[in-house]
N, C-alpha and C positions, 0 to 999 in steps of 0.2 A: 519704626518697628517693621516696617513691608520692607526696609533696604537690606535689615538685618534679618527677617525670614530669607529673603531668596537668598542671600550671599549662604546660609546656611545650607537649603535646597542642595545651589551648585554644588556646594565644597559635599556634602553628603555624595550627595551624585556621581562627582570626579571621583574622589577616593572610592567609591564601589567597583566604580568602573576599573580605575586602574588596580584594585586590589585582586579583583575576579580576573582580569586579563594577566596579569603575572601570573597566579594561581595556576589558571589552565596551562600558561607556558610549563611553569615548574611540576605540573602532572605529567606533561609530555617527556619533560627531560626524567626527569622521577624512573616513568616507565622504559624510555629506550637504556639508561642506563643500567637500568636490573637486569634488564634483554641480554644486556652486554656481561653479565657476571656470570652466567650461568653458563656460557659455555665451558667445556671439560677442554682441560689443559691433556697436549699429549707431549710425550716425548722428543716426536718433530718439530716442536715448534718453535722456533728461531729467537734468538734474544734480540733486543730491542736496538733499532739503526740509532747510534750518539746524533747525526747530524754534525754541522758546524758548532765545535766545542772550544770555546773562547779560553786563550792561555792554557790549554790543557795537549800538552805533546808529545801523542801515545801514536807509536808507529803503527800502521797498518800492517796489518798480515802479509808476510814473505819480503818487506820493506825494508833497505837496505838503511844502514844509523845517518849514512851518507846526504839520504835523500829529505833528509828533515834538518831546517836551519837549528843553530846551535840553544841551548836551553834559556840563555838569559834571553837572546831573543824574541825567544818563543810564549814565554813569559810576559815580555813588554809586549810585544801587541797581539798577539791572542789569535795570529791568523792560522793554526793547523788545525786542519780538515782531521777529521776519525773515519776512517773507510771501514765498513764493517764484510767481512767475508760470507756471502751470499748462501752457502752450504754450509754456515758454523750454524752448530748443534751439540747438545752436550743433554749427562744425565739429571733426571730431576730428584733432589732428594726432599724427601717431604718429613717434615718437623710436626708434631703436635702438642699443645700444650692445654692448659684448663682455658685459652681465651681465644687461640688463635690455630687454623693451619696453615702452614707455610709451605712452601715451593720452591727451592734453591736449586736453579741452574748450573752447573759445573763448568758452562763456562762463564769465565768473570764470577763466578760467588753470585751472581746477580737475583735475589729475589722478584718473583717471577708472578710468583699471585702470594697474597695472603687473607686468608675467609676466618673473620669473627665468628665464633662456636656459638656465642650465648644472642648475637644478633641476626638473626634470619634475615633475608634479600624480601623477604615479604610474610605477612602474618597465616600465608596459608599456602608457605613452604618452608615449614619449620625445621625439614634436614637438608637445607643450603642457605650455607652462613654468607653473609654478605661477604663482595669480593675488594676489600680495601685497596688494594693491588690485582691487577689481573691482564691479561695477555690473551685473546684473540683476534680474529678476521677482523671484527666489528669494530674493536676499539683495544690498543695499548696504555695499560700506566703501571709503570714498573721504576723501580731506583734501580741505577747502578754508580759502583766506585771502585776504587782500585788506586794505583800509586805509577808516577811518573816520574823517571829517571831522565837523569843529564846526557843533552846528546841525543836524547830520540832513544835509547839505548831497550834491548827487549826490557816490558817492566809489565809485572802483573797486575793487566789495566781488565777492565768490563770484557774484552775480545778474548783474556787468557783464557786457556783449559789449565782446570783445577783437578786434585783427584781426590777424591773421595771415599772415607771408610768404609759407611754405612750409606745402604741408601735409604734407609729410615732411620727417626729418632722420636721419643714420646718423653713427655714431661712425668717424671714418677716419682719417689716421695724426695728427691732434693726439692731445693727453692729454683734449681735453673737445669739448663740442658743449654750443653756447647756443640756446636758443627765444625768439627776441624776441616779445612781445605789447604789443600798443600799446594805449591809451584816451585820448582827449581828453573834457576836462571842457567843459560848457556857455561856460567861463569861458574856455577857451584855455589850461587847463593839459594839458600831456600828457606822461601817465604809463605807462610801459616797464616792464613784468614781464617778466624774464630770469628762465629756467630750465636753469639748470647741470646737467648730465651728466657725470663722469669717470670715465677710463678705471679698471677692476677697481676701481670703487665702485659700493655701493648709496645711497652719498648722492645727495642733489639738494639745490642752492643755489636759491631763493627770493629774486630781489631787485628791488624795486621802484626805478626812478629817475624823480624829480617832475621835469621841468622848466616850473616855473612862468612862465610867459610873463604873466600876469596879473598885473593890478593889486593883488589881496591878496595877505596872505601867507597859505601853505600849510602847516594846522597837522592834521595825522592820525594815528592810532594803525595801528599793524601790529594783526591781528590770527592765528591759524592754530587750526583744530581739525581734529578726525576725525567724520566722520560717519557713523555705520554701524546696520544693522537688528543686533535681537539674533540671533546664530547659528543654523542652521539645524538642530534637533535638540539644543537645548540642553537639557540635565536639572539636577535639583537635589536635594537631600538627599542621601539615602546614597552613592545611585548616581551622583552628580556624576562627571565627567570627571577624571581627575589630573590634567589639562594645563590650566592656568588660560587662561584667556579672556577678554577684560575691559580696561579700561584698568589705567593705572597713573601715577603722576609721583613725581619724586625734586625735593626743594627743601633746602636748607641744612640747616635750623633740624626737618623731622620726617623725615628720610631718605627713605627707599623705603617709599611706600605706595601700596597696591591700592584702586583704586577701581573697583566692581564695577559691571555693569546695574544692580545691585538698589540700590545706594548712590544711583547716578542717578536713579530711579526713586522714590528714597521722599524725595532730597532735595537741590537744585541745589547743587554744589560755589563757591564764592564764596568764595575767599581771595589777599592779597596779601603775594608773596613775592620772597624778593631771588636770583637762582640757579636752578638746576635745568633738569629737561623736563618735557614729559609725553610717552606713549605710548598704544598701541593694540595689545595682542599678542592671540597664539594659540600653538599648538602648531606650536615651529620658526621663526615667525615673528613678523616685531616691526615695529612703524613708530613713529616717534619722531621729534617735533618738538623740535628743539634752538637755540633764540633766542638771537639775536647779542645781542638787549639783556638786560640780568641783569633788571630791574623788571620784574613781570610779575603779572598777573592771573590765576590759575587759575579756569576757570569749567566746570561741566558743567550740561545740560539733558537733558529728553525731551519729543520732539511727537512723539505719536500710536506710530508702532512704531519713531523713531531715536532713539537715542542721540548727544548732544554732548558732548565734551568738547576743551577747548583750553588755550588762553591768550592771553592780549591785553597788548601792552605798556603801560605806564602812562608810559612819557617819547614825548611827542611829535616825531615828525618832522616840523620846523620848517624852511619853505622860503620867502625872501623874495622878493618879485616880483623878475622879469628873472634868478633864480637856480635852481642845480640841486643837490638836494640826495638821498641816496636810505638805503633802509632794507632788512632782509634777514632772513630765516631758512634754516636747513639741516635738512632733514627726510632720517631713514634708512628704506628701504623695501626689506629684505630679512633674509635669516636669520639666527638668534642662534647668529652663528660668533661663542664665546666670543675667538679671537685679534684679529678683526676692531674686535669690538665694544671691546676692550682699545684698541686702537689708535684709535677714533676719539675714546674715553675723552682720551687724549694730546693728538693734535690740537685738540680743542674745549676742553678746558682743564676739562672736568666728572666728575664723578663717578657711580659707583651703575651704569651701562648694565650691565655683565655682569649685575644681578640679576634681568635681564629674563630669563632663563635662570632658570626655576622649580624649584628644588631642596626648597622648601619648607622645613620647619621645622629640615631636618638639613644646609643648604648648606654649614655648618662642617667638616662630614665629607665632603660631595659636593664641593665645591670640589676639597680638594687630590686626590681619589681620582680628576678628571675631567683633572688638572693631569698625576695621573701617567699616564695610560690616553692622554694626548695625546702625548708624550715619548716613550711606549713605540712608540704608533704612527710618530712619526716616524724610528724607528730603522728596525722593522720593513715598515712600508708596506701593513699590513693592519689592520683593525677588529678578523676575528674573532680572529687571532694576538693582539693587541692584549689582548683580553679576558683570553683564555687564559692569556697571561704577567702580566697584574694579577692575577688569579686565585690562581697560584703566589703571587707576591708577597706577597698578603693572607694565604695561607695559612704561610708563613715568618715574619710580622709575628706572627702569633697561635700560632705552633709554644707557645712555653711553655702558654700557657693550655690548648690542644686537649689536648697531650700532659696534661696533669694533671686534662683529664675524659676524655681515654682509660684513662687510668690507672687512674681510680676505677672507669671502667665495665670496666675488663678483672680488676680486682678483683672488683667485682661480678659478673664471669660465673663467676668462679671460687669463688665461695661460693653460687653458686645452689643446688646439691645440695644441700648443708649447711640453708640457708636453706627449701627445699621438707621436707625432714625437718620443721622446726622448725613450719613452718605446717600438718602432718600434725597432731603431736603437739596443739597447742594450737587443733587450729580450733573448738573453743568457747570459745573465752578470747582474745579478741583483743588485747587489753588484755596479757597475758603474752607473748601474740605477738612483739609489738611490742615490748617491752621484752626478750625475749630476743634479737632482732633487733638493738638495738642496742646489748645487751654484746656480740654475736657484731662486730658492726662496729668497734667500740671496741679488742677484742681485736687483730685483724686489722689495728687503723690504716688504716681505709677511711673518709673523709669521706662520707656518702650524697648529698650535695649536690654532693661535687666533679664527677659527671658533665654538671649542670646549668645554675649559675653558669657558669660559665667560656665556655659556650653563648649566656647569653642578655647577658652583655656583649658577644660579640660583633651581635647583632641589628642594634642601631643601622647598623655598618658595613653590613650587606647589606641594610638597605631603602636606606642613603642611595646605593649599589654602583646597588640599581632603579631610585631618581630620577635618579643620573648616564645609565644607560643608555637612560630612557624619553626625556627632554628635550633630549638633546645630537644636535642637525642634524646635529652632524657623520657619526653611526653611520644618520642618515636614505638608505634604497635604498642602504647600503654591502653589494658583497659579500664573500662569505668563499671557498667553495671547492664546488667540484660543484656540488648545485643550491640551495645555498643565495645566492641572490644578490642578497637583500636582506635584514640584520640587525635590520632595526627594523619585517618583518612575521611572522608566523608562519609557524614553517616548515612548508611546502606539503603534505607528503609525512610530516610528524609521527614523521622520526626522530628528532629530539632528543627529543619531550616521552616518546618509550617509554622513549628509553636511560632519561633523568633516573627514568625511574619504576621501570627495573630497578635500576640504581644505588643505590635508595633501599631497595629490598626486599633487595637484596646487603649493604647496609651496616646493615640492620637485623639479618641474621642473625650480624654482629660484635660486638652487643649484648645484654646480659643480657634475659631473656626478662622482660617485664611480671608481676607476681604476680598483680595483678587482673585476674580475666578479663575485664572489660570494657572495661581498656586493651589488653589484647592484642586482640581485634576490633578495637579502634580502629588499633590499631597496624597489622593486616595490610591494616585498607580503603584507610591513608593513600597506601599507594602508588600505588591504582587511583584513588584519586578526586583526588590534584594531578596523574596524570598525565593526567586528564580538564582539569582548571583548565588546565596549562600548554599545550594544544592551540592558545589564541589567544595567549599569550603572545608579544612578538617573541621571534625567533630568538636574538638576542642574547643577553635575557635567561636562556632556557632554557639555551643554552651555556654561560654562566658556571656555572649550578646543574650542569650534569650533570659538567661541569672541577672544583668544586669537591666534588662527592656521590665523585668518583673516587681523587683526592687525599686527601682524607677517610678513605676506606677504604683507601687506602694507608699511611696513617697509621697508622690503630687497628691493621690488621694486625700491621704493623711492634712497636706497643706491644704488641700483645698475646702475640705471639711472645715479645719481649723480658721479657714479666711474667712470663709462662709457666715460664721460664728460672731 
């Protein structure tokens, strides 16, 4: 029973420690990234440098077609550089719709910022929507795409200027709003980048129409990536963030895989696949490139402090003179609302999106616990109710198990006298101790394990309970009641983290007292030092622990009474 009290102790102890030290990371990243949104976008300010862009052979500004090796080369091994012109600038046309403002650079088309209407960057700055996309000094993440021609040949890539009708557009009683951009080529082809808006969507439609007026024909590759500096307060090692940040792409043939800065950074991604996407996340938030053509180039690079990652089509958009022919992508730019993302799962006909929702290594158990905690809310119409009654639930599911280590531990309070005798008698012989201790248990039919086990199979359930509550948008600036009225910050006023901490000290005295005195110290610190740890904790999280620390000890009550009997 003493081996399987401490192994408990530590593993308590570890996981606090490492749950409150990510936490404080992910507060850090949290707030320098919001830092990083609220900057105002101006007119000057410069589109985003490609970097080294694998198989993608878009001539540099005033570049001669001469100066760039021929296309299928360029293709196979992926060596052309993108030089971006230090002085390019172009205007910005701003797009509104019921879910999103957007930002459209003139030159390349390039989406520049785009700010969630209905989600604020904080609960108490409710007129600035968070910036899913965005563009200053601090920090860059931005998409661009465009299309590449045979031969290096001019092609309206990320670096074109475009022109522009309007320099505003608003969503009004249609279902969408389109942003036409024009380009003519040297040659008299001219080429139309529409950019689709719909109504209560975070997608955006992407779609190029050539009409070639020229005497060749019109042979180009689609291409799309993310451009973005590494995060602002990013850490590593221990104290890494929980909340992954980083790209990611889903392909047929290797599922869901995480492609990190560091992956980019030590080694350009260069693979061709039939299917899939790629993305760009954060905590909450996700942008996803989703390609109408299945053939596809996965590629990532780094110049200097960005990061690239994309994909490039491998079947050519082929447009014969005097003809119109056009090509397209759907890129998502907004929150990882698991029903959402389900949904567009349907529509596009793909796979894998929901896993953009980082559950980590326990999603098996996070899934369905996020499945029910959604259900629940839609009955009820509250987050923290919500918790509350999953809480009950979990503790219902696991009634047999609790009850039979209340069991043991209510047995065990009740041989403590007996047991404190026994280590009177033999405390220079511990060895007899100990074996008298366990004819006395034997006798008695008390498993000394049973208050243990039955504990630490549950564990799994309540970190994977922490990753549903730390990562699901949905619980993001949700309230609950009085002054808590935001579940996914810490509450303000640090009544949850005492209750949790009284609740722990009450439910400790329903418990057989430690034998060794140095688990007993440890024992009466635990309560002072996680009601210290759960100070930052969200609200949310805390709630759940002090609904479940109360329950808990309703329980053993109940057993113990009932033992007593």
């Amino acid at each position: 029973m003493e081996t399987y009290r401490t192994a408990l102790i530590f593993l308590l102890v570890a996981l606090s420690t490492v749950l409150y030290t990510k936490w404080l990371d992910y507060s850090a990243q949290d707030t320098a990234l919001n830092s990083g949104v609220n900057t105002e976008v101006t007119l000057s300010e410069l589109p985003g440098v490609a970097g080294s862009l694998p198989a993608v052979p878009i001539e540099a500004p005033n570049a001669s077609a001469d100066s760039l090796p021929a296309i299928n080369e360029e293709l196979e091994t992926g060596s052309v550089a993108i030089d971006e012109a230090p002085d390019s600038q172009g205007q910005l046309v701003r797009v509104e719709t019921d879910l999103l403002i957007a930002y459209i650079n003139t030159v390349g088309g390039t989406l520049e910022r785009v700010e969630t209407k209905l989600l604020p960057v904080a609960i108490d700055q409710q007129d600035q929507g968070y910036a899913v996309l965005r563009k200053s000094p601090e920090e860059t993440f931005i998409i661009q795409d465009g299309l590449l021609l045979r031969g290096g040949a001019e092609s309206p890539n990320h670096l074109s200027t475009y022109a522009a009708t309007s320099e505003s557009y608003t969503l009004g009683s249609d279902d969408s709003v389109e942003v036409p951009l024009t380009w003519t080529s040297e040659s008299g082809a001219v080429v139309t980048k529409t950019l689709r808006f719909r109504r209560d969507s975070y997608l955006v439609g992407i779609n190029y129409e050539v009409n070639n007026i020229s005497t060749q024909p019109w042979v180009s590759y689609l291409y799309s990536q993310f451009n973005r500096s590494a995060p602002v307060g990013k850490s590593g090692g221990f104290g890494q963030i929980p909340s992954y940040t980083g790209g990611a792409i889903y392909t047929e043939e290797e599922k869901y895989e995480k492609i990190t800065f560091d992956d980019i950074d030590e080694a350009n991604l260069d693979r061709q696949e039939v299917g899939g996407w790629v993305s760009m996340m954060e905590h909450y938030f996700v942008a996803v490139f989703i390609p109408e053509v299945p053939n596809n180039k996965f590629y990532s690079s780094k110049s200097g402090d960005r990061f690239i990652l994309g994909l490039r089509a491998n079947d050519a958009l082929q447009v014969a003179p005097n003809s119109i022919g056009s090509v397209g992508t759907t890129v998502f730019l907004g929150p990882k609302e698991q029903a959402r993302l389900k949904d567009i799962e349907e529509e596009k006909g793909i796979e894998g999106l929901p896993l953009t929702v980082d559950f980590g290594m326990l999603t098996v158990i996070a899934d369905p616990l996020f499945w029910l905690l959604d259900k629940i809310h839609a009955v009820v119409g509250n987050w923290g109710w919500s918790i509350i009654l999953l809480t009950l639930l979990i503790k219902i599911f696991f009634y047999p198990l609790s009850a039979a280590s209340y069991k043991s531990m209510a047995g065990m309070k009740k041989l403590q006298p007996r047991i404190a005798t026994l280590k009177e008698r033999y405390k220079d012989d511990r060895q007899k101790f100990q074996m008298e201790m366990m004819a006395l248990y034997k006798k008695e039919k008390i498993n000394p394990a049973g208050g243990c086990l039955p504990i630490l199979i549950q564990i799994p359930v309540f970190i994977a309970l922490y990753w549903t509550l730390l990562e699901s948008v949905e619980i993001r600036q949700a309230p609950f009641a009085l002054w808590l009225n935001d579940l996914s910050a810490p509450d303000p006023f640090y009544v949850l983290p005492i209750l949790m901490g009284v609740s722990m000290w009450a439910q400790q005295k329903l418990n057989p007292a430690p034998m060794d005195d140095i688990q007993k110290k440890v024992m009466m610190i635990m309560p002072f030092a996680l009601t210290l740890l759960f100070l930052t904790f969200p609200a949310g999280l805390v709630l759940y622990w002090v609904v479940n620390n109360v329950l808990s000890m309703a329980q053993q009550w109940y057993i113990n009474q009932k033992h007593a009997k």
